[in-house]
PDB file with SEQRES, HELIX, SHEET and CRYST1 records, atoms N, CA, C and O in Angstrom:
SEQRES   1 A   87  UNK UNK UNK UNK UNK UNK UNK UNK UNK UNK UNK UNK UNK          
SEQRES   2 A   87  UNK UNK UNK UNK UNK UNK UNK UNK UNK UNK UNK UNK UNK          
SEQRES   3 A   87  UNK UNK UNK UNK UNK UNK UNK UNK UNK UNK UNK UNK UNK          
SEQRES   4 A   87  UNK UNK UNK UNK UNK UNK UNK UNK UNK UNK UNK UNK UNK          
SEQRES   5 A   87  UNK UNK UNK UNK UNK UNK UNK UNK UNK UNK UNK UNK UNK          
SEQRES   6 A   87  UNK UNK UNK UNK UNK UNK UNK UNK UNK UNK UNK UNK UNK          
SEQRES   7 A   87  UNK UNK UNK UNK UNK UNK UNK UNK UNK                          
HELIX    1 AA1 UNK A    4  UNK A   21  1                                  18    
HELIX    2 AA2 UNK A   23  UNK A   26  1                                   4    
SHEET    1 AA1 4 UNK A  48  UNK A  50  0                                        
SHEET    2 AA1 4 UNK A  54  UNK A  60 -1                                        
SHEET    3 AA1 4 UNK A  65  UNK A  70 -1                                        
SHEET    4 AA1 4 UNK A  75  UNK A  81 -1                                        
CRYST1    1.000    1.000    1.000  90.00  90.00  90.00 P 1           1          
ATOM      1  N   UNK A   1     -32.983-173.410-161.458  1.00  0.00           N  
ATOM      2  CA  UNK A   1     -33.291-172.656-160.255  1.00  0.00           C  
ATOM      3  C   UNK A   1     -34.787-172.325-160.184  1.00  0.00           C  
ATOM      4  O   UNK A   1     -35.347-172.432-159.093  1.00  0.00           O  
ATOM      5  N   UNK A   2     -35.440-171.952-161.205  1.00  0.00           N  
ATOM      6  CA  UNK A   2     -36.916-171.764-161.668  1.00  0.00           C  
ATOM      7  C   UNK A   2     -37.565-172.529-161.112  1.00  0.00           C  
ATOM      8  O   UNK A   2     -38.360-172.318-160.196  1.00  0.00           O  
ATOM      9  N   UNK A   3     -37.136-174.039-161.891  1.00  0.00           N  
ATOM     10  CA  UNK A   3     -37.857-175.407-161.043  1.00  0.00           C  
ATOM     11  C   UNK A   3     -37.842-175.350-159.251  1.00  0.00           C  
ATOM     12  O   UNK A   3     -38.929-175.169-158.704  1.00  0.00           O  
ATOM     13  N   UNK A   4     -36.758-175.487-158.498  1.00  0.00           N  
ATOM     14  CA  UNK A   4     -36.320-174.901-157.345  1.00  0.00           C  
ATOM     15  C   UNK A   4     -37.735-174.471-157.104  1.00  0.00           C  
ATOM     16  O   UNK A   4     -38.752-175.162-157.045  1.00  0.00           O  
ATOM     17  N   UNK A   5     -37.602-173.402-157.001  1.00  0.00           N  
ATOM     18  CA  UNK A   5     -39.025-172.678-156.395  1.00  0.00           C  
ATOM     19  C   UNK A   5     -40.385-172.665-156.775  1.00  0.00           C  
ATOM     20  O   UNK A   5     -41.227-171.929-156.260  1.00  0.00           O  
ATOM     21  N   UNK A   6     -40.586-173.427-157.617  1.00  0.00           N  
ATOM     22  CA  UNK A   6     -41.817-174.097-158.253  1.00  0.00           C  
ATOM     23  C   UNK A   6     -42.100-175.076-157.008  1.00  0.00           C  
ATOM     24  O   UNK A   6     -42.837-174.841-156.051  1.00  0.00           O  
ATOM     25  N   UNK A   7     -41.293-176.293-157.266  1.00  0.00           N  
ATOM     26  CA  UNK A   7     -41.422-177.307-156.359  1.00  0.00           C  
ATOM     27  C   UNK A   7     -41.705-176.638-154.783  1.00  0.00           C  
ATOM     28  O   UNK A   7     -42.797-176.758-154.227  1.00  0.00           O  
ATOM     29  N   UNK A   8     -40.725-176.034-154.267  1.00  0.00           N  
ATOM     30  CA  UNK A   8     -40.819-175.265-153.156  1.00  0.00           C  
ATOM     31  C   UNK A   8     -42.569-175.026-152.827  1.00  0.00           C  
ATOM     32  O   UNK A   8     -43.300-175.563-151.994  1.00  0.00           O  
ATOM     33  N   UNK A   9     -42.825-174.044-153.813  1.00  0.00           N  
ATOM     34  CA  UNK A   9     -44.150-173.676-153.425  1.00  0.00           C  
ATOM     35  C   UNK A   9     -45.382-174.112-153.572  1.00  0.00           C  
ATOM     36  O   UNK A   9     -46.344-173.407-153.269  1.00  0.00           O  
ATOM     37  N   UNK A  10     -45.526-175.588-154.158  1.00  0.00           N  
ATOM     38  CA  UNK A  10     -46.099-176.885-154.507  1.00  0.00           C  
ATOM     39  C   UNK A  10     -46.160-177.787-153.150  1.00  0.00           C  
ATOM     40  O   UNK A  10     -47.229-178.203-152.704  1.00  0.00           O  
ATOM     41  N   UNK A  11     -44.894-178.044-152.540  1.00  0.00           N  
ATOM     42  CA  UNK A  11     -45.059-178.797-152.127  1.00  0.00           C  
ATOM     43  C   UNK A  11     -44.750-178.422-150.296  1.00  0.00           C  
ATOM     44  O   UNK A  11     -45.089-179.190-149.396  1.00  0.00           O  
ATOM     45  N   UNK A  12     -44.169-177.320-150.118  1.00  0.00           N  
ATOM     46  CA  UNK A  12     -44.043-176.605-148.565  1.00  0.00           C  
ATOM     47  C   UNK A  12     -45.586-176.726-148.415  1.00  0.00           C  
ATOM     48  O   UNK A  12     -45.766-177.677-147.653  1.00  0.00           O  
ATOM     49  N   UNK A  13     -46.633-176.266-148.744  1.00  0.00           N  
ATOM     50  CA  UNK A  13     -47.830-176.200-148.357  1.00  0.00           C  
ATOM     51  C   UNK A  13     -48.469-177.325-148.009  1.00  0.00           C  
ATOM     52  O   UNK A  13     -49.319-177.334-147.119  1.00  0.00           O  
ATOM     53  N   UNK A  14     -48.028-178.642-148.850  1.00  0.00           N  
ATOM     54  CA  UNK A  14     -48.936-179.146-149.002  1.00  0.00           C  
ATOM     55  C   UNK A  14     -48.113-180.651-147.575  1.00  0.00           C  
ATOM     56  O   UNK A  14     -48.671-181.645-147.109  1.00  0.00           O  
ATOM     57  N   UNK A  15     -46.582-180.074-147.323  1.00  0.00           N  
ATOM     58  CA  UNK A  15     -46.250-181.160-146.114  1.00  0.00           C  
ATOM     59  C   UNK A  15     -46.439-180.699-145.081  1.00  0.00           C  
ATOM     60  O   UNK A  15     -46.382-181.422-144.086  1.00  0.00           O  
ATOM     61  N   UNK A  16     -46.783-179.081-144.957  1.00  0.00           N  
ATOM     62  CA  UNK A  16     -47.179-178.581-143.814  1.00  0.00           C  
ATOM     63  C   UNK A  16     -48.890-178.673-143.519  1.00  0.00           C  
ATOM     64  O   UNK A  16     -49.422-178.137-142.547  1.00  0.00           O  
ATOM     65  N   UNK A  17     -49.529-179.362-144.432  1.00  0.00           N  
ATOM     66  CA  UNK A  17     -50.996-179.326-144.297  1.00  0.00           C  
ATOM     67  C   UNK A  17     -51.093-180.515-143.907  1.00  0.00           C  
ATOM     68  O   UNK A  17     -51.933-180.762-143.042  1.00  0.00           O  
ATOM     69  N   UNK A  18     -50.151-181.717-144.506  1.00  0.00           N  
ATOM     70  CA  UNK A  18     -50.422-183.248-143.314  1.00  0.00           C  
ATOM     71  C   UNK A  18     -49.510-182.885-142.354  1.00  0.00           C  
ATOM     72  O   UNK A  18     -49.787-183.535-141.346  1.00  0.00           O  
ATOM     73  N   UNK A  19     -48.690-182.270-142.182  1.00  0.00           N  
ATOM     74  CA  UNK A  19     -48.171-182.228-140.393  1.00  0.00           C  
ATOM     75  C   UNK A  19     -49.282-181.638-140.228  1.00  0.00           C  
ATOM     76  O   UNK A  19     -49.561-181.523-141.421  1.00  0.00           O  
ATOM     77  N   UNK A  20     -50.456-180.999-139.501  1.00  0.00           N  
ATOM     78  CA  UNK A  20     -51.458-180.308-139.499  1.00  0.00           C  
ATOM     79  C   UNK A  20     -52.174-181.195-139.345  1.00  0.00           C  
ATOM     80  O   UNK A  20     -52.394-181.501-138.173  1.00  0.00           O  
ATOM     81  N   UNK A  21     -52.836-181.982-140.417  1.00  0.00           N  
ATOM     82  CA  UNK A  21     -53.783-182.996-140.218  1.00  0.00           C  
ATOM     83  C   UNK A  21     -53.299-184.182-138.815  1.00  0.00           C  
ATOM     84  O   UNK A  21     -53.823-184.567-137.770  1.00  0.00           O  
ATOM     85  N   UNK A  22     -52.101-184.409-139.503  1.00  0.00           N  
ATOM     86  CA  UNK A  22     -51.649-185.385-138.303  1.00  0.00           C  
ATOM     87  C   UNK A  22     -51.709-185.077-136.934  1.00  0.00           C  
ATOM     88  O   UNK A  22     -52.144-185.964-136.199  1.00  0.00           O  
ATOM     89  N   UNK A  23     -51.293-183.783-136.328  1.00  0.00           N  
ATOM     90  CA  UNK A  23     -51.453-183.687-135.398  1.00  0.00           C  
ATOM     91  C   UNK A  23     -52.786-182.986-135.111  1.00  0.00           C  
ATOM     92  O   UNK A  23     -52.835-182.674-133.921  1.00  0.00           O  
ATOM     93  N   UNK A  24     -53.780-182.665-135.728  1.00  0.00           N  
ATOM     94  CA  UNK A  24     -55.607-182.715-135.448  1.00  0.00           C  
ATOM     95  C   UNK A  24     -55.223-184.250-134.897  1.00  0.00           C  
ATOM     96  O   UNK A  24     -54.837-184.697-133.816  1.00  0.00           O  
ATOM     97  N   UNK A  25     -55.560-184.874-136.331  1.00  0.00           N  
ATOM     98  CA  UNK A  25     -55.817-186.806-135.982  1.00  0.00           C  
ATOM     99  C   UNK A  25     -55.597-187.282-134.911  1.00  0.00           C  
ATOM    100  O   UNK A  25     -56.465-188.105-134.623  1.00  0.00           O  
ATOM    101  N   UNK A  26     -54.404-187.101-133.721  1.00  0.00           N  
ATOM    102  CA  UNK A  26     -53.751-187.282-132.663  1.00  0.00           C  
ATOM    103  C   UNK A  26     -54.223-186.807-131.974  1.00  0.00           C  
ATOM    104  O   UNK A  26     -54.601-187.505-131.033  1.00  0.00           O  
ATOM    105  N   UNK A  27     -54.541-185.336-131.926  1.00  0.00           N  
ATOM    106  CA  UNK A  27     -55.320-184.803-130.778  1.00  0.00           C  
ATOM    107  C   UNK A  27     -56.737-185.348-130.741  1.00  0.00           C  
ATOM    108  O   UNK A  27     -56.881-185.696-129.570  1.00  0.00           O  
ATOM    109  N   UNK A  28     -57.813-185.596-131.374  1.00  0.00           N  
ATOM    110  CA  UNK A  28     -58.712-185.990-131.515  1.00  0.00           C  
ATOM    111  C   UNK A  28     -58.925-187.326-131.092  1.00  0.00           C  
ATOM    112  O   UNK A  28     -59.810-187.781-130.366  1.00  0.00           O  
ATOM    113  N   UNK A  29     -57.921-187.913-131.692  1.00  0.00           N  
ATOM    114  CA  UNK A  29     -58.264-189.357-130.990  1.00  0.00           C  
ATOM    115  C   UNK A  29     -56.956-190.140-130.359  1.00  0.00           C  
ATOM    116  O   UNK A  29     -56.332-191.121-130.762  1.00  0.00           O  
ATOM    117  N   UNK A  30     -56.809-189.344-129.265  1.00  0.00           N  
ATOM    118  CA  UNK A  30     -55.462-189.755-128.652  1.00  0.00           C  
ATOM    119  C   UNK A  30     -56.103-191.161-127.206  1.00  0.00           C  
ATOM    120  O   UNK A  30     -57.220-191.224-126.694  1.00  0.00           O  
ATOM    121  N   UNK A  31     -55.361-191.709-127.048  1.00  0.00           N  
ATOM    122  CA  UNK A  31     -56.017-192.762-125.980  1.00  0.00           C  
ATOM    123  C   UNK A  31     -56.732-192.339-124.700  1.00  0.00           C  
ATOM    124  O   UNK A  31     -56.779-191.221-124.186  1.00  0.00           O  
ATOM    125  N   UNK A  32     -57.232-193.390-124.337  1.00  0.00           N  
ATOM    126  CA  UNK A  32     -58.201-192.261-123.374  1.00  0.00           C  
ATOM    127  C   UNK A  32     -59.214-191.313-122.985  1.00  0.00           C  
ATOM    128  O   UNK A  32     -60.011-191.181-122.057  1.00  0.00           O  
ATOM    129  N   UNK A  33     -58.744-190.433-124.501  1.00  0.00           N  
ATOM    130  CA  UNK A  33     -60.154-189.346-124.537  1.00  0.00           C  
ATOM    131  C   UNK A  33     -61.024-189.255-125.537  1.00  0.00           C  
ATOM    132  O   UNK A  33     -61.522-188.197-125.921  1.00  0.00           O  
ATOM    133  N   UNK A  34     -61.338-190.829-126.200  1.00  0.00           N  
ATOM    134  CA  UNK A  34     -62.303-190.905-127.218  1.00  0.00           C  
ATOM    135  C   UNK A  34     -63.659-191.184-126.528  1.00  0.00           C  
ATOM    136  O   UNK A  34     -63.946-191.644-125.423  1.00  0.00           O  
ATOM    137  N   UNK A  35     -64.342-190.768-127.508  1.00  0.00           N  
ATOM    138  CA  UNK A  35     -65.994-190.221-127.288  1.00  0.00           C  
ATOM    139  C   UNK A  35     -67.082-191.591-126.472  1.00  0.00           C  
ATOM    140  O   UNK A  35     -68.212-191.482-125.996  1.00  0.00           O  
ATOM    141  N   UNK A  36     -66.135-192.872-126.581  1.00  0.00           N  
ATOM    142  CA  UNK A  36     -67.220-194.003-126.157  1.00  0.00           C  
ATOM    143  C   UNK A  36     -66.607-194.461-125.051  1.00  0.00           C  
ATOM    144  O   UNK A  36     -65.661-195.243-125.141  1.00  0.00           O  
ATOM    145  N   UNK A  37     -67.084-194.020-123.862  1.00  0.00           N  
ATOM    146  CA  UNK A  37     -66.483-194.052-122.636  1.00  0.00           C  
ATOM    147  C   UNK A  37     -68.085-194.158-121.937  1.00  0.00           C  
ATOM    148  O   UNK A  37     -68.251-194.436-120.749  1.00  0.00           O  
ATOM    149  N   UNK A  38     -68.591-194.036-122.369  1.00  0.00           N  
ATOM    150  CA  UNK A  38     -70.333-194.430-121.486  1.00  0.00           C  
ATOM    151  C   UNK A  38     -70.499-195.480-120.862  1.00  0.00           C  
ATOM    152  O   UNK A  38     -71.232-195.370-119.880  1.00  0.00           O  
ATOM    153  N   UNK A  39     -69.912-196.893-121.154  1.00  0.00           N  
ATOM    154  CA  UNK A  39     -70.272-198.178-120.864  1.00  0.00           C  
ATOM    155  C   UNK A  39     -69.215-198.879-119.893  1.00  0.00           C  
ATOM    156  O   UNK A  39     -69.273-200.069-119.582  1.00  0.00           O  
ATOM    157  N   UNK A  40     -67.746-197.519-119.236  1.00  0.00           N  
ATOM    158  CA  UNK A  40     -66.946-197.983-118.683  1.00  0.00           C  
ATOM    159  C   UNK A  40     -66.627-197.749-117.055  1.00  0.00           C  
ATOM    160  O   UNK A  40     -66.635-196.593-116.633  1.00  0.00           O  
ATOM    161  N   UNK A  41     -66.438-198.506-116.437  1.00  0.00           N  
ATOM    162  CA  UNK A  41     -66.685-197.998-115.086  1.00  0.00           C  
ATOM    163  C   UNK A  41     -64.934-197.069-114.597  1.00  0.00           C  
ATOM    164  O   UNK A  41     -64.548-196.663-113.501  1.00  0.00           O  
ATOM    165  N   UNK A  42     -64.495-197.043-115.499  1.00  0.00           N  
ATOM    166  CA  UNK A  42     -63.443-196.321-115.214  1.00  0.00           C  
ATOM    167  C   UNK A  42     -63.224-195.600-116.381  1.00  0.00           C  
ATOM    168  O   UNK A  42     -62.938-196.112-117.463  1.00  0.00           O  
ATOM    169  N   UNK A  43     -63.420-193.844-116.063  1.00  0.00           N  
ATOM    170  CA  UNK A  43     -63.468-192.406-117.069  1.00  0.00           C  
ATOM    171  C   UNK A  43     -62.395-191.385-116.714  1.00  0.00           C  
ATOM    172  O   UNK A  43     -61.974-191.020-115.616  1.00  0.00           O  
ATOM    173  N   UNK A  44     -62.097-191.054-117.861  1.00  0.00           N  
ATOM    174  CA  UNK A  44     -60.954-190.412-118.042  1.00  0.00           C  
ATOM    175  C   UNK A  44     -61.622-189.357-117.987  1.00  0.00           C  
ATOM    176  O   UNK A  44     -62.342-189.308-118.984  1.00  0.00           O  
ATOM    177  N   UNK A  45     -61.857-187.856-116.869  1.00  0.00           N  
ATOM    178  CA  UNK A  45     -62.517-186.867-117.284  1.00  0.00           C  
ATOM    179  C   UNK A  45     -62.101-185.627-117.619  1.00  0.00           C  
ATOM    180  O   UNK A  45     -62.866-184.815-118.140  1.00  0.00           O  
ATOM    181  N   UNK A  46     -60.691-185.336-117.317  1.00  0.00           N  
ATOM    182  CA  UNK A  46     -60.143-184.618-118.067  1.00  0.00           C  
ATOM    183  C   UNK A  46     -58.539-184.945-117.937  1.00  0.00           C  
ATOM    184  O   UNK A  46     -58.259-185.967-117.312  1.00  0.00           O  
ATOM    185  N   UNK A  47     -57.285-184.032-118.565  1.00  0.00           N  
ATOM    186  CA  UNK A  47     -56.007-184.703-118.088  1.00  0.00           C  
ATOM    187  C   UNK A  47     -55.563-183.351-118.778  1.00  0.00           C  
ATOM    188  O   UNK A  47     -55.941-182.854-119.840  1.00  0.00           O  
ATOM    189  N   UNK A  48     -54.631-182.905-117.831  1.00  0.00           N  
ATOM    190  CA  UNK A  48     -53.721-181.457-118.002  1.00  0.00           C  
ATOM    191  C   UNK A  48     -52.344-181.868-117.769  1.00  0.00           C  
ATOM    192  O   UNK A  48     -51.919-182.469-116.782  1.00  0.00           O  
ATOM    193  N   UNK A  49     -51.558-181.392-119.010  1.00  0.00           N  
ATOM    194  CA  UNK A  49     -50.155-181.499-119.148  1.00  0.00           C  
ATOM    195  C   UNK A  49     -49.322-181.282-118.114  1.00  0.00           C  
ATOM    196  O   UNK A  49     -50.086-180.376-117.783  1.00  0.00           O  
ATOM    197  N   UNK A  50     -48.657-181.254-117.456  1.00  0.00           N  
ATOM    198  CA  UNK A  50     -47.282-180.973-116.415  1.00  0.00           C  
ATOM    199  C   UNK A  50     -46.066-181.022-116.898  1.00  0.00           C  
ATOM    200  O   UNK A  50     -45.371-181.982-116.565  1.00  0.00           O  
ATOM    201  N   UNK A  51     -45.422-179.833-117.948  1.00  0.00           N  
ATOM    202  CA  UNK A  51     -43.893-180.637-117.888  1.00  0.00           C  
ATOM    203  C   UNK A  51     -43.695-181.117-119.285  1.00  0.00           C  
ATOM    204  O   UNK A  51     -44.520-180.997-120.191  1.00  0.00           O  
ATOM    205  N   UNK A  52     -42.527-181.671-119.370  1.00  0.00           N  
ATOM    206  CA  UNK A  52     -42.485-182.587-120.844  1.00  0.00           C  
ATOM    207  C   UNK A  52     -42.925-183.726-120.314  1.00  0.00           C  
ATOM    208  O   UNK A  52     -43.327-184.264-121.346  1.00  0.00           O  
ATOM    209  N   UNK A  53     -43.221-184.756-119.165  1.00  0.00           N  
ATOM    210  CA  UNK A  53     -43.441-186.387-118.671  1.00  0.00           C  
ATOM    211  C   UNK A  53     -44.535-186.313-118.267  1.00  0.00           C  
ATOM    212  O   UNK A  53     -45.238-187.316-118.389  1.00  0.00           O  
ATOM    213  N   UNK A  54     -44.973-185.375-117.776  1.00  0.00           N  
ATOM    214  CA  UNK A  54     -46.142-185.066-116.250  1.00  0.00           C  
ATOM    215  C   UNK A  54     -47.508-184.573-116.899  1.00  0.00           C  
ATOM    216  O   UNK A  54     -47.655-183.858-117.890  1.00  0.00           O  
ATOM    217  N   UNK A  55     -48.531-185.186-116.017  1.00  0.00           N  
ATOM    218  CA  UNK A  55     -49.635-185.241-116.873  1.00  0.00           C  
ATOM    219  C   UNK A  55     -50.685-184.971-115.204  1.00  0.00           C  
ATOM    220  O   UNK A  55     -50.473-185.604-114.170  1.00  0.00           O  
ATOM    221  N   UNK A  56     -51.708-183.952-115.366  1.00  0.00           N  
ATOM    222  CA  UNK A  56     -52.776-184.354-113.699  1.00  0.00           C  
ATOM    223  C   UNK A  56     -53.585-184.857-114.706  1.00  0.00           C  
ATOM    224  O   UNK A  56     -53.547-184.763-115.933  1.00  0.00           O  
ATOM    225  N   UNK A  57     -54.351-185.429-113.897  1.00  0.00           N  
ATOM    226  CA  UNK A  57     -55.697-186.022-114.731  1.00  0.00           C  
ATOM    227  C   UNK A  57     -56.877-186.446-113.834  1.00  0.00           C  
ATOM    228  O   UNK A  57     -56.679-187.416-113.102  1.00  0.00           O  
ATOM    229  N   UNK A  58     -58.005-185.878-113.800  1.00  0.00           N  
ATOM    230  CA  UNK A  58     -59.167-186.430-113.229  1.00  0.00           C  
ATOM    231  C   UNK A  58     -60.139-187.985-113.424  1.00  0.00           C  
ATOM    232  O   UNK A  58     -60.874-187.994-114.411  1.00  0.00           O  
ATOM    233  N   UNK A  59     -60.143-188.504-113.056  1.00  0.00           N  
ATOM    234  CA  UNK A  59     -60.427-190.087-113.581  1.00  0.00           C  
ATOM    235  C   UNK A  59     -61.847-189.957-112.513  1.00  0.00           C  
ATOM    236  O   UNK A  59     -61.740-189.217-111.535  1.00  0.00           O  
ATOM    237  N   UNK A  60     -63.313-190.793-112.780  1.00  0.00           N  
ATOM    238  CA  UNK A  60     -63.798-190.583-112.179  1.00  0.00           C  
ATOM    239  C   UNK A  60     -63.857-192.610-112.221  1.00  0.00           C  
ATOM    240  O   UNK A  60     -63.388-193.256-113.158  1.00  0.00           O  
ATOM    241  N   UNK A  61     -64.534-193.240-110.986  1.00  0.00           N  
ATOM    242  CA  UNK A  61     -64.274-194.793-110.476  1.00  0.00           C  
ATOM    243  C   UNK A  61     -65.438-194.528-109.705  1.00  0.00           C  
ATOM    244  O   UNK A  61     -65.634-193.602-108.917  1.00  0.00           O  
ATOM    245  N   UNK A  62     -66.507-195.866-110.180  1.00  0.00           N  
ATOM    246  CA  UNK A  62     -67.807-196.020-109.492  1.00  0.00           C  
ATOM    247  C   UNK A  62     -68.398-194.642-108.672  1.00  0.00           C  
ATOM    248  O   UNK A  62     -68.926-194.688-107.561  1.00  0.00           O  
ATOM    249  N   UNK A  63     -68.212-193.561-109.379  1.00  0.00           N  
ATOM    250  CA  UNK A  63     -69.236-192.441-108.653  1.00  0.00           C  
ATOM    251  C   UNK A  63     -68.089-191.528-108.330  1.00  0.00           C  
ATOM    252  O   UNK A  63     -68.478-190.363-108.243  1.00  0.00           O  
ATOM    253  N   UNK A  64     -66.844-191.673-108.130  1.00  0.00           N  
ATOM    254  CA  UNK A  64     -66.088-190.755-107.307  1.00  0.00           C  
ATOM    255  C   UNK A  64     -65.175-189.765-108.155  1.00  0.00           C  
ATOM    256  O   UNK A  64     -64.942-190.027-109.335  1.00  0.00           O  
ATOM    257  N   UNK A  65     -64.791-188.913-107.701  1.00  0.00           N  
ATOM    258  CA  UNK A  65     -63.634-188.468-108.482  1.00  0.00           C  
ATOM    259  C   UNK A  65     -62.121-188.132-108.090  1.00  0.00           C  
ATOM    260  O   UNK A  65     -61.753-187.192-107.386  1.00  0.00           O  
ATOM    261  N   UNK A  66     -61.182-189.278-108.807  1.00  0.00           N  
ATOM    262  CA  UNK A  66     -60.115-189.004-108.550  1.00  0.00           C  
ATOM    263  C   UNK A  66     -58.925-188.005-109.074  1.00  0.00           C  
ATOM    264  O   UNK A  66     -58.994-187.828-110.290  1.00  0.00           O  
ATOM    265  N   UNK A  67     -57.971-187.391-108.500  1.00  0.00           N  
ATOM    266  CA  UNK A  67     -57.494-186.657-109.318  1.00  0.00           C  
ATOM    267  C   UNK A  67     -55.681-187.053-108.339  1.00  0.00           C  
ATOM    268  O   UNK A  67     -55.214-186.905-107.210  1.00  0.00           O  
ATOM    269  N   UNK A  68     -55.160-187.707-109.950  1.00  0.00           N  
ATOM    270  CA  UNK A  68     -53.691-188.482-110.191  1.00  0.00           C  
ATOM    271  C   UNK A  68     -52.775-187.200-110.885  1.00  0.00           C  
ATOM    272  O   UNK A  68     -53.128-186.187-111.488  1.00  0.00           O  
ATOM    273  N   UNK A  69     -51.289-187.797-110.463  1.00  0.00           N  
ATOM    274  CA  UNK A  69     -50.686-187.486-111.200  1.00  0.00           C  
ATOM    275  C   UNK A  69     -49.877-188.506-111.564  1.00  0.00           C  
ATOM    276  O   UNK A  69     -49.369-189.470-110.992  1.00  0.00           O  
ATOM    277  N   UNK A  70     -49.881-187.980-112.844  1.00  0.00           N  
ATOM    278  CA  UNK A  70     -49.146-189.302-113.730  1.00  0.00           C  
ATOM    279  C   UNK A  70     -47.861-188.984-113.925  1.00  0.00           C  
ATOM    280  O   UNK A  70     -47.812-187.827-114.344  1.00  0.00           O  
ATOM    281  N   UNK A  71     -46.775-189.468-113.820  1.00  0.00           N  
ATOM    282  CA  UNK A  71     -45.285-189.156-114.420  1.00  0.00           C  
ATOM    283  C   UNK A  71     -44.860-190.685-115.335  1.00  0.00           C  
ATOM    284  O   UNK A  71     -45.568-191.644-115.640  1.00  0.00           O  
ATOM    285  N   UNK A  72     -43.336-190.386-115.599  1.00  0.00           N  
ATOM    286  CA  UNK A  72     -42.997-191.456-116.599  1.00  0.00           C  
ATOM    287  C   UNK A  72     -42.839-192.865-115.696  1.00  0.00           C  
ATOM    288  O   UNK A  72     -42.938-193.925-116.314  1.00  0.00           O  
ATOM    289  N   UNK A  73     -42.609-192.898-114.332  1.00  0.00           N  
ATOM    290  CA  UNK A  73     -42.205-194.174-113.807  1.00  0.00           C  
ATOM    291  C   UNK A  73     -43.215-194.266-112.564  1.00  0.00           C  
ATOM    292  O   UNK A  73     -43.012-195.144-111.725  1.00  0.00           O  
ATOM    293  N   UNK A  74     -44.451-193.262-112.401  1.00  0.00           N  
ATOM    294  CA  UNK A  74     -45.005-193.329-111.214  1.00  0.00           C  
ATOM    295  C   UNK A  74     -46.102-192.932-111.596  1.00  0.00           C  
ATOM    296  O   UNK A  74     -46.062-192.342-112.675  1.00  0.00           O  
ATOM    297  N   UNK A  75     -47.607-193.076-110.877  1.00  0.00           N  
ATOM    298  CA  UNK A  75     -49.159-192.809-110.851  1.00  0.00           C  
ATOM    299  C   UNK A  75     -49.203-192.521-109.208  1.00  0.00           C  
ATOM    300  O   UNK A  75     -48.651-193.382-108.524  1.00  0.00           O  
ATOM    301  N   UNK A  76     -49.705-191.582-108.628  1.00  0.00           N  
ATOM    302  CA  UNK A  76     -49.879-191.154-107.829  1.00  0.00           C  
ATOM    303  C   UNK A  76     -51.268-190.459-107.333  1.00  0.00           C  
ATOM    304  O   UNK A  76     -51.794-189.581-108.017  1.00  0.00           O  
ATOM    305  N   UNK A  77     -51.883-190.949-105.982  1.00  0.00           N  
ATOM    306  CA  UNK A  77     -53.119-190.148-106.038  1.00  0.00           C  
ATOM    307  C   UNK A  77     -52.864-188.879-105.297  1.00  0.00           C  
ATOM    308  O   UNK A  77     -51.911-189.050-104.537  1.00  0.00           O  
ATOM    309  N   UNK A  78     -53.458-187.405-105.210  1.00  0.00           N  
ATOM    310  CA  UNK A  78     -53.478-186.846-105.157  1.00  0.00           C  
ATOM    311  C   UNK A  78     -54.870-186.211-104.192  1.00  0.00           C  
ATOM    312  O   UNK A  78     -54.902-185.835-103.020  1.00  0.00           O  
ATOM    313  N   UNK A  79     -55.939-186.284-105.227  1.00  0.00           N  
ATOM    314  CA  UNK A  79     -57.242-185.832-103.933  1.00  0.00           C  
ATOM    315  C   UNK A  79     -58.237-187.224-104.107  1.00  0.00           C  
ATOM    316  O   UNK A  79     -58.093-188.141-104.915  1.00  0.00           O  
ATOM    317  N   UNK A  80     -59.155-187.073-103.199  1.00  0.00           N  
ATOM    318  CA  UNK A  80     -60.602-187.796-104.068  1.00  0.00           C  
ATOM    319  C   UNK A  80     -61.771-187.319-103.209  1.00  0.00           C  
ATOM    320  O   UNK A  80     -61.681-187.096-102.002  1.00  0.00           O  
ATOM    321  N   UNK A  81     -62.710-187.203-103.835  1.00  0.00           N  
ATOM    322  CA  UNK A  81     -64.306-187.220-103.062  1.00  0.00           C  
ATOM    323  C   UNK A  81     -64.605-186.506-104.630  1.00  0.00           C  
ATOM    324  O   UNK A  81     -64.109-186.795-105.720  1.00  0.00           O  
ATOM    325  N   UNK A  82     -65.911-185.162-104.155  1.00  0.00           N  
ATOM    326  CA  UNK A  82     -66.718-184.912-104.518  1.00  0.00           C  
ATOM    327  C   UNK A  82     -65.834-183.316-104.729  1.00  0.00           C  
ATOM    328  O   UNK A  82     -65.914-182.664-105.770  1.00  0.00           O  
ATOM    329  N   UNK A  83     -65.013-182.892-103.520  1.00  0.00           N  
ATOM    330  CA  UNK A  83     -64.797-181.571-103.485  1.00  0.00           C  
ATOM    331  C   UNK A  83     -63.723-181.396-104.820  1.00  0.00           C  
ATOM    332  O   UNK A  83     -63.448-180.230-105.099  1.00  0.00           O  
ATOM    333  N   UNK A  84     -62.946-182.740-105.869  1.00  0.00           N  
ATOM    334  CA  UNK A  84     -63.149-181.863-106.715  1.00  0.00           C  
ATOM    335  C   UNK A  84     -63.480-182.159-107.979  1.00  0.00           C  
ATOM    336  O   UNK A  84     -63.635-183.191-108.632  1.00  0.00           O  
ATOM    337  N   UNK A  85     -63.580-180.582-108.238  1.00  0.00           N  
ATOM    338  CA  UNK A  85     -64.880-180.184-109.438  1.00  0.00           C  
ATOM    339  C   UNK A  85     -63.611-179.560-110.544  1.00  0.00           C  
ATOM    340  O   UNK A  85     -62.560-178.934-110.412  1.00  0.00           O  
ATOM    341  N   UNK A  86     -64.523-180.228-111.840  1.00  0.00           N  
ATOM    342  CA  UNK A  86     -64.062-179.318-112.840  1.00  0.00           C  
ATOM    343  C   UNK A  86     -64.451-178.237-113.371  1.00  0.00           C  
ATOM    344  O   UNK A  86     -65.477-177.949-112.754  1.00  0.00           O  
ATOM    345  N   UNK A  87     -64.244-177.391-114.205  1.00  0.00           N  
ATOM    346  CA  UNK A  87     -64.414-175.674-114.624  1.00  0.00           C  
ATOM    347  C   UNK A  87     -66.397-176.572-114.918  1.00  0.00           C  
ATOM    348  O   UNK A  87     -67.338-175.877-115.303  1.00  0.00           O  
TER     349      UNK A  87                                                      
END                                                                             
């Protein structure tokens, strides 16, 4: 039983520190919103959750800015010009 809680407290820490890492790793470099996007004429400029499927997302295309919503079986536009702005 000794052993039991040895192990326990060895190793709870140390699978909850790669679930942790893993999901940093994921957030950081999830598709879309990695750092080398300079050279592409189509930018992902920001993207806000909706939901468990649903995603808005601002995309900006030769100068403009669009703002989609994304679901699991559909892409949809929503606004575009200039009027909108992010924070």
């Amino acid at each position: 039983m000794f052993w039991y809680f040895v192990k326990l407290l060895i190793l709870l820490p140390l699978v909850g520190g790669m679930a942790f890492g893993a999901l940093w790793l994921w957030r950081k470099y999830q598709p879309g919103m990695m750092a080398g996007q300079g050279e592409r004429s189509l930018k992902l400029l920001e993207a806000l959750p909706m939901g468990a499927f649903g995603k808005l997302a601002v995309v900006e295309f030769e100068g403009r800015k669009i703002l989609v919503a994304v679901t699991r079986g559909r892409i949809e536009k929503i606004a575009e010009g200039d009027h909108v702005r992010l924070r």
